[in-house]
LUMRONU-560629 format. One line per 8 residues: number of its first residue (from 1); their letters; for each residue x, y, z of C-alpha. Coordinates in nm, 2 decimals. Each point is the difference from the previous one (the first is absolute). Example, Ala and Ser with C-alpha at 12.3 -4.5 7.8 and 13.67 -1.06 7.14 Angstrom:
1> AS> 1.23,-0.45,0.78 ~ 0.14,0.34,-0.07
END
This chain:
1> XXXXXXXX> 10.12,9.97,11.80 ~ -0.24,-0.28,-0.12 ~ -0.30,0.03,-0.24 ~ -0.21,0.10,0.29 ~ 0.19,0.28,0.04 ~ 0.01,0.08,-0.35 ~ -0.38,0.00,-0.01 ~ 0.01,0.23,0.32
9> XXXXXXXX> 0.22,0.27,-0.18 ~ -0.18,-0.02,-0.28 ~ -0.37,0.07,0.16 ~ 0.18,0.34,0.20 ~ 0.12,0.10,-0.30 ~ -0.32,0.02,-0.19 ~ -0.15,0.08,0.36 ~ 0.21,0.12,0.28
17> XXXXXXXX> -0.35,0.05,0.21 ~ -0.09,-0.37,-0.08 ~ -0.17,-0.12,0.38 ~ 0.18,-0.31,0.15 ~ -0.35,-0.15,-0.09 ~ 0.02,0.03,-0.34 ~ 0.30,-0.10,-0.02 ~ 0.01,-0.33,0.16
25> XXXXXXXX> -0.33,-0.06,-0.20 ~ 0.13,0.06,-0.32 ~ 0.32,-0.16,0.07 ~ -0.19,-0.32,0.13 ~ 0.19,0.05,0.34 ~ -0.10,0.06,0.35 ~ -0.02,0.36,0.16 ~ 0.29,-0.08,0.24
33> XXXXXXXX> 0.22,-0.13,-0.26 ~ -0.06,0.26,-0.24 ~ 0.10,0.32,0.31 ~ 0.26,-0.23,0.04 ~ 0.14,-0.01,-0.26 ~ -0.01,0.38,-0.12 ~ 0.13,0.11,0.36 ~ 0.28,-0.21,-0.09
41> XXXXXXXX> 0.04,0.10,-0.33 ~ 0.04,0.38,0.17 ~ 0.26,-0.20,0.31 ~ 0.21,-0.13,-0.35 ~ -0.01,0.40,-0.10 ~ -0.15,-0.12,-0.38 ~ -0.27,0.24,0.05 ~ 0.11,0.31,0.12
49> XXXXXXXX> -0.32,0.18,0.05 ~ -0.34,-0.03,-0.13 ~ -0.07,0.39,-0.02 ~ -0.26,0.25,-0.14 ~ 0.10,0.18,-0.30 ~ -0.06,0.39,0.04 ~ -0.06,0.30,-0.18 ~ 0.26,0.24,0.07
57> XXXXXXXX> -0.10,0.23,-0.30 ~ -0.31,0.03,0.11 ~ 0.14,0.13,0.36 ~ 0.19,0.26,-0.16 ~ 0.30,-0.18,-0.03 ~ 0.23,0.04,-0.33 ~ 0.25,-0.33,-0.12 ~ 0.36,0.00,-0.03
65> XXXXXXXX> 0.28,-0.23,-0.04 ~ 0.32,0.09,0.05 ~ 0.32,-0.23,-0.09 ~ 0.32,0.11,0.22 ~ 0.36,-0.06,-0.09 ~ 0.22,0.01,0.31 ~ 0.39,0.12,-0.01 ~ 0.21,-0.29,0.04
73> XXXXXXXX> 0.17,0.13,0.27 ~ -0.29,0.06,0.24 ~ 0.04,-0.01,0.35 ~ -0.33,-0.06,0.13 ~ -0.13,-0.37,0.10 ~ -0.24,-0.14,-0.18 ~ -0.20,-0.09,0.34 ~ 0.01,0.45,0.01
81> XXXXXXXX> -0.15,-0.01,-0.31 ~ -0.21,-0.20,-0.01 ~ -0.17,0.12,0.36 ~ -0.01,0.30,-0.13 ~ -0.26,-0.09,-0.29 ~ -0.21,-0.14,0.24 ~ -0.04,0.25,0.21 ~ -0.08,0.23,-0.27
89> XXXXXXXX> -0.35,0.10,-0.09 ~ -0.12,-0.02,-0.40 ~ 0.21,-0.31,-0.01 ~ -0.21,-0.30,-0.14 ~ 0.27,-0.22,-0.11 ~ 0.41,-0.03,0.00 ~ 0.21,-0.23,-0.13 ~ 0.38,-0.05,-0.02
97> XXXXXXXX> 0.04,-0.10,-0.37 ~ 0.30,-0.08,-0.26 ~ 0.16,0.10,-0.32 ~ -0.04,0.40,-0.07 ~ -0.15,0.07,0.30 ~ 0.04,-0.03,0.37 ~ -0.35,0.05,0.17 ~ -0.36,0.04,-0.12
105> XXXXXXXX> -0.26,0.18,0.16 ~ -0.35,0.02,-0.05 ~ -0.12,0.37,0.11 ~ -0.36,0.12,0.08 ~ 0.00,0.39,0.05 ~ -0.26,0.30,-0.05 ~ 0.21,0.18,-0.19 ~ 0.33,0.03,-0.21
113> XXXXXXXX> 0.11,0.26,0.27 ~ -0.01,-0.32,0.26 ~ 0.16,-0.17,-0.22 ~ 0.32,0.23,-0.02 ~ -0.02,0.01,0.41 ~ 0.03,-0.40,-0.01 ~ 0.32,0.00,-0.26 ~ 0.11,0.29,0.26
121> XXXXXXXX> -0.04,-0.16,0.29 ~ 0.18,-0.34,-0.13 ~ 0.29,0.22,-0.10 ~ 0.02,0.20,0.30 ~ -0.02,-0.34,0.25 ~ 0.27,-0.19,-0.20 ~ 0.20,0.28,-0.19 ~ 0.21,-0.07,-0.25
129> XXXXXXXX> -0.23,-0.37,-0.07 ~ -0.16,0.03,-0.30 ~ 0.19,0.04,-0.34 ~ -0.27,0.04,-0.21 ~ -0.38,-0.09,-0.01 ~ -0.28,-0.01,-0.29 ~ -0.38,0.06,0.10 ~ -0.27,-0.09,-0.18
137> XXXXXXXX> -0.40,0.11,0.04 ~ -0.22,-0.28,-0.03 ~ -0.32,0.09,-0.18 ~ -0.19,-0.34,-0.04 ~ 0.05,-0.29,0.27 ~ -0.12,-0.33,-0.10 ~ 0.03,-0.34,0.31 ~ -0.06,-0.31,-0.14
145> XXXXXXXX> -0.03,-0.31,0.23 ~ 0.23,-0.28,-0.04 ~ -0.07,-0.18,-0.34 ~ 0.23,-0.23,0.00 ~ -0.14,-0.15,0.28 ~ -0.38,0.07,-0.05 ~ -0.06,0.07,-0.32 ~ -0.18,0.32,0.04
153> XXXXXXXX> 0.03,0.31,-0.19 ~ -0.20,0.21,0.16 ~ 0.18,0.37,0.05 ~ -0.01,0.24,0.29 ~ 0.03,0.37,-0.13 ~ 0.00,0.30,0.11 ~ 0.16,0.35,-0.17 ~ 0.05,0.37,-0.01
161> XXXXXXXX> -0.37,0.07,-0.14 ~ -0.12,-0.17,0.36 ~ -0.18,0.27,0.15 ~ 0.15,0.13,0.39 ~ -0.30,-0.12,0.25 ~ -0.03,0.04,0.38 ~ 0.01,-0.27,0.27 ~ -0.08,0.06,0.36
169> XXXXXXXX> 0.30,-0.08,0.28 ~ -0.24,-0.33,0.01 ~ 0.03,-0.06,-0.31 ~ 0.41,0.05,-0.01 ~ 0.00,-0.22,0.33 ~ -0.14,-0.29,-0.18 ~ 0.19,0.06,-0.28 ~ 0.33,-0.06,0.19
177> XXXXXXXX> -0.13,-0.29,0.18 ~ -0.08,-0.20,-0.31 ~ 0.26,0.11,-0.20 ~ 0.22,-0.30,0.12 ~ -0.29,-0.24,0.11 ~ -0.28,0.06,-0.29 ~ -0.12,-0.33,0.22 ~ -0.09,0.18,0.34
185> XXXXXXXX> -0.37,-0.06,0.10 ~ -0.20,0.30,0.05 ~ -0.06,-0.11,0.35 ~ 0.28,0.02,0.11 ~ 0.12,0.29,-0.19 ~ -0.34,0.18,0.14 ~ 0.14,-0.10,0.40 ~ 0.37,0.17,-0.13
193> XXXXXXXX> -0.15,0.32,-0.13 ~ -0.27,0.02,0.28 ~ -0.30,0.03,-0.26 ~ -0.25,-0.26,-0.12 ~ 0.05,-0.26,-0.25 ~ -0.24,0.04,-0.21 ~ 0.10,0.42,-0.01 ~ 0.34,-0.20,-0.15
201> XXXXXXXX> -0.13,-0.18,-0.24 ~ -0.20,0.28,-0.09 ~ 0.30,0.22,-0.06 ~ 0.18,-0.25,-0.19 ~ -0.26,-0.06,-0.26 ~ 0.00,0.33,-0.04 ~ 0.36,0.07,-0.06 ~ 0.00,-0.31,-0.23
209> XXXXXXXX> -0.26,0.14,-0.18 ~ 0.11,0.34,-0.02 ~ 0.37,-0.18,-0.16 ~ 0.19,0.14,0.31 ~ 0.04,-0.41,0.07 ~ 0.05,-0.10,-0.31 ~ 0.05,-0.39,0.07 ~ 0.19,-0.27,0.22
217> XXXXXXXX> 0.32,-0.18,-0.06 ~ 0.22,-0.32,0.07 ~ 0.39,0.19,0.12 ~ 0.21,-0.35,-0.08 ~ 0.36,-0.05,0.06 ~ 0.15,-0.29,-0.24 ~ 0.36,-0.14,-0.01 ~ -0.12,-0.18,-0.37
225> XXXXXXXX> -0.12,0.39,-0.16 ~ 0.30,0.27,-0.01 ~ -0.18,0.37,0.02 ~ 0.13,0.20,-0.31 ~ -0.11,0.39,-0.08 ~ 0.03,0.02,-0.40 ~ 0.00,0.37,-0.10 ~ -0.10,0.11,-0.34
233> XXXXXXXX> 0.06,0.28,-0.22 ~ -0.20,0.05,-0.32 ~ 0.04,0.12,-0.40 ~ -0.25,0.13,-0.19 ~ -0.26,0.01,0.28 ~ -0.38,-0.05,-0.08 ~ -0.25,-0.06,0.29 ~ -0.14,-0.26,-0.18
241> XXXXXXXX> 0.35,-0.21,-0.07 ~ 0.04,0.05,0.41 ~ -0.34,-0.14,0.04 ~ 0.04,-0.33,-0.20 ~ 0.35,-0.04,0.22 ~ -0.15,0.06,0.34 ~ -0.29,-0.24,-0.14 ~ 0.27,-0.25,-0.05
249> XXXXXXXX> 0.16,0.06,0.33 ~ -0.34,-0.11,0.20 ~ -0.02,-0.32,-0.12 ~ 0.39,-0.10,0.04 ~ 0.04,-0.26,0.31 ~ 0.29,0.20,0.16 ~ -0.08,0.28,-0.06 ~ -0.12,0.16,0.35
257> XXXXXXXX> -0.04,0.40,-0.03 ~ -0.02,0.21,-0.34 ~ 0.05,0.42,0.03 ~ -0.05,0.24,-0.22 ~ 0.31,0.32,0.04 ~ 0.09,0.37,-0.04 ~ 0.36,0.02,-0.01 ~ 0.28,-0.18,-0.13
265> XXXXXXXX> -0.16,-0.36,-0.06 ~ -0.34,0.00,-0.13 ~ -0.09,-0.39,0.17 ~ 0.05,-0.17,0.34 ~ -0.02,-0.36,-0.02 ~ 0.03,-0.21,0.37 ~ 0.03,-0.37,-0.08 ~ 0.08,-0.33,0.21
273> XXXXXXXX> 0.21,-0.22,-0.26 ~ 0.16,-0.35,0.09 ~ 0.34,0.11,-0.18 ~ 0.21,0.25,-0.25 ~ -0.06,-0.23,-0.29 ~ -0.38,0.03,0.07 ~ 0.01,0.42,0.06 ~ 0.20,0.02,-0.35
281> XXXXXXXX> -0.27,-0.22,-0.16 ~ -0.25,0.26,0.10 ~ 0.23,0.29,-0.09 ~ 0.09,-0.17,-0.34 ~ -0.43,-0.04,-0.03 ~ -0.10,0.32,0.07 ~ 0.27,0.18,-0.28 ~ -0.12,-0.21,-0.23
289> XXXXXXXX> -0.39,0.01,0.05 ~ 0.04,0.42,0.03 ~ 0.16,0.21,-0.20 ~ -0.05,0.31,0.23 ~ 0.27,-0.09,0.26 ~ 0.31,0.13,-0.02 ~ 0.25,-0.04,0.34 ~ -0.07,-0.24,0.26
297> XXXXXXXX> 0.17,-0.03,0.30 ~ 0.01,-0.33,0.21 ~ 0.00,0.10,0.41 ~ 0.00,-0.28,0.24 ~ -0.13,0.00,0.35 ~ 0.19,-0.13,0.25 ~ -0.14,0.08,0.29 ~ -0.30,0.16,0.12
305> XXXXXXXX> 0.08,0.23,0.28 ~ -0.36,0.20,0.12 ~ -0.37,-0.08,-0.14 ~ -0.27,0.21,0.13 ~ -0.30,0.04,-0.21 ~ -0.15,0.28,0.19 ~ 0.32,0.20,0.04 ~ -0.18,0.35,0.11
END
């Protein structure tokens, strides 16, 4: 990593659509240098994906996550397990984690009903796992790109007043196509799907518009920023005290996801943090800036086992 590289990371955060053109132009760079150097930045696995953000509310898709603790006896591999949540529909994200719990997954089901088939399922393929598990329904969702790196605050949201809105089997093609490569050009997505490219651009202004693509994003994998999940509970709740907090939130550097929740904890928090001393700064911050929160509970991530942003 050198400072052109830092310059690249920093343009596909604020732009993860930014054309090769651009780039090399505003980096003062040629065209082949600049692909070259974000291909290699993918080939070093420091970018994980540049990906579109989408709307699963608006597909009819309700938000849970679920924290698992295992027995400590279990005699399933890990390899099992972990297949297993891949293979699984509804899943968007899973990762092994420590302290409390054993295993986070981030669930995307119509309805509570589906829910209780997923928890049944789990049991059912590796009996006798899970010890215990707390879920939580997240109401508000709020992606933030990474600040500490480009300074931008800007917030992708969406929540449960999102309205549920149709998309054709075009429209869910594309969707999975650029949900890993936001980057794809529409000609050759149009040769993929067999239609024209401008019926693809088309459609994807139109699910941008309606919110159903709600932005793009920079997927980055750093040995120098630890992922934590920071869960809040809170005392004498007002909306407005939550507001100021989530306000606060947005414009701290690592500070990567925010989510409102019904259930146990009241606040998600997904942050990339160089060490412990730097996480218990934050924690240490935020009691003393907010009265409202009560319990917090440090999670880290140790490993992520499945991503898949279009999980249906």
């Amino acid at each position: 990593m050198d400072a052109i590289d830092n310059k690249i990371l920093v343009e596909l955060d604020i732009n993860p659509k930014i054309r090769i053109s651009r780039l090399a132009k505003k980096l003062r760079i040629s065209q082949q240098v600049a692909d070259y150097r974000v291909k290699r930045l993918f080939s070093q696995n420091y970018i994980s994906k540049l990906a579109a953000v989408i709307n699963l509310k608006a597909l009819g898709q309700e938000h849970y996550r679920i924290f698992f603790t295992f027995n400590a006896k279990k005699e399933y591999s890990s390899k099992a397990i972990f297949d297993y949540l891949k293979s699984q529909k509804g899943v968007y994200w899973s990762a092994r984690t420590g302290g409390k719990y054993d295993l986070l997954v981030v669930l995307f089901v119509t309805d509570f009903e589906n829910f209780d088939k997923f928890i049944d399922n789990f049991n059912q393929n590796f009996p006798g796992l899970i010890k215990n598990y707390v879920s939580c329904y997240v109401t508000d969702y709020y992606i933030y790109r990474h600040k500490y790196l480009s300074k931008n605050y800007d917030a992708i949201e969406y929540g449960y007043n999102d309205k549920v809105l149709d998309i054709t089997d075009l429209d869910r093609k594309i969707l999975d196509a650029i949900k890993d490569n936001c980057r794809i050009s529409s000609l050759e997505l149009s040769k993929e799907l067999g239609t024209s490219y401008k019926t693809i651009i088309n459609r994807i202004k139109i699910m941008e518009r309606k919110n159903i693509i709600l932005g793009y994003r920079m997927f980055i994998k750093s040995e120098d920023q630890k992922p934590f999940v920071i869960l809040l509970s809170f005392r004498n709740y007002s909306r407005e005290a939550e507001k100021k907090l989530i306000a606060y939130l947005a414009r701290a550097n690592s500070v990567t996801q925010t989510l409102r929740l019904f259930g146990t904890w009241n606040l998600f928090i997904h942050a990339r943090i160089e060490d412990n001393e730097r996480l218990q700064n934050l924690i240490i911050e935020l009691r003393d800036k907010f009265d409202i929160i009560d319990n917090c509970e440090i999670i880290p991530i140790f490993e992520d086992i499945s991503i898949d942003l279009m999980p249906l």
